[in-house]
N, C-alpha and C positions, 0 to 999 in steps of 0.2 A: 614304897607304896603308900605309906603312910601321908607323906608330903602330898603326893599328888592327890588326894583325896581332901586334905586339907586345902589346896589351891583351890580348885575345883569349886569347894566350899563357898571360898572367898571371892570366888569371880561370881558364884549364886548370889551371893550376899549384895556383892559391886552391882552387878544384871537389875537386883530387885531394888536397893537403895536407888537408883539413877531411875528408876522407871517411877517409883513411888515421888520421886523429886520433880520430876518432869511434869505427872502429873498435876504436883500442887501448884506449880510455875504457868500451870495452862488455865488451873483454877482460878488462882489471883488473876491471871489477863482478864477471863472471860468476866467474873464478875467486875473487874476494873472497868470493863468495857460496857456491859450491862449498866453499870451507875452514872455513865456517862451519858448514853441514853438517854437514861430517866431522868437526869438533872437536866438535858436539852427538853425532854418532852413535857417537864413539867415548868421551865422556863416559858415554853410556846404557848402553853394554857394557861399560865399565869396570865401573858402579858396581849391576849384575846379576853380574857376572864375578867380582870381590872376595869377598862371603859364599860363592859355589858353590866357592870358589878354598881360601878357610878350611874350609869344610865337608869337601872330603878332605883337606887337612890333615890338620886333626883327627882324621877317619876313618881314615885311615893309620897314626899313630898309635895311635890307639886298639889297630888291628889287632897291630902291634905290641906294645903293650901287653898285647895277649892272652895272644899268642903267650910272652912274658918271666915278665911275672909275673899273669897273670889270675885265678890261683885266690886270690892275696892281696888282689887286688881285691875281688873276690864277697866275702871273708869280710870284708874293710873297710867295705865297705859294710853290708853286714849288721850290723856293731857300730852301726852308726848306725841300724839302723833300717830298711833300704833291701833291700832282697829283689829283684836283678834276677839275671837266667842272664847265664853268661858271654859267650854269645854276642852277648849285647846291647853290649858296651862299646866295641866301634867305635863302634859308632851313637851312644852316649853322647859318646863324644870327637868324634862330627863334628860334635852338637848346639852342644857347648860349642865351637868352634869358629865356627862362622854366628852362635853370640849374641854370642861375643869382637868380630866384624865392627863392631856397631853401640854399643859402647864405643870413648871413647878411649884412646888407650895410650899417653899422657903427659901426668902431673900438673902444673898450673899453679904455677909459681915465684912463692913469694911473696919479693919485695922491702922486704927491712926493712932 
């Protein structure tokens, strides 16, 4: 009687160890899976986030630029060819900004 009370035991013990095991096995997936997620959703914000991020930049800038020296701009421009109001040349600097985004900004070394 004694044995069988001791198996018994042991299958308790087996029963609860495997349950408690399983469980941690579901934990790891789910937060595994969870951080996968969040490294895609914060990949997808990133890379929305970057050109809006340059865009005032440049906008800012730009405004700046207004403000310093904007009537030497308009007439810069203008030697070239280029006929915009002053008031445009934020918007020009935030342009050139979101196109800077989707260039690279370092030359490849050549190894000679």
């Amino acid at each position: 009687m004694a044995n069988y009370k001791k198996e018994i035991k042991e299958a308790d013990v087996d029963k609860y160890l495997s349950e408690k095991l399983r469980k941690v096995k579901y934990k790891e997936e789910t937060s595994t899976s969870a951080a996968l997620v969040i490294a895609i959703v914060i990949g997808i914000i990133f890379l929305f986030i970057g050109p809006v991020i340059n865009f005032c930049i440049g906008y800012a800038i730009g405004w700046i630029s207004t403000l310093l020296i904007g009537n030497q701009l308009v007439e810069g421009f203008a030697l070239i060819g280029i006929a915009i109001p002053i008031e445009k040349i934020p918007l020009i600097g935030g342009i050139i900004g979101w196109v800077a985004t989707f260039f690279p900004k370092s030359t490849p070394k050549n190894n000679n």
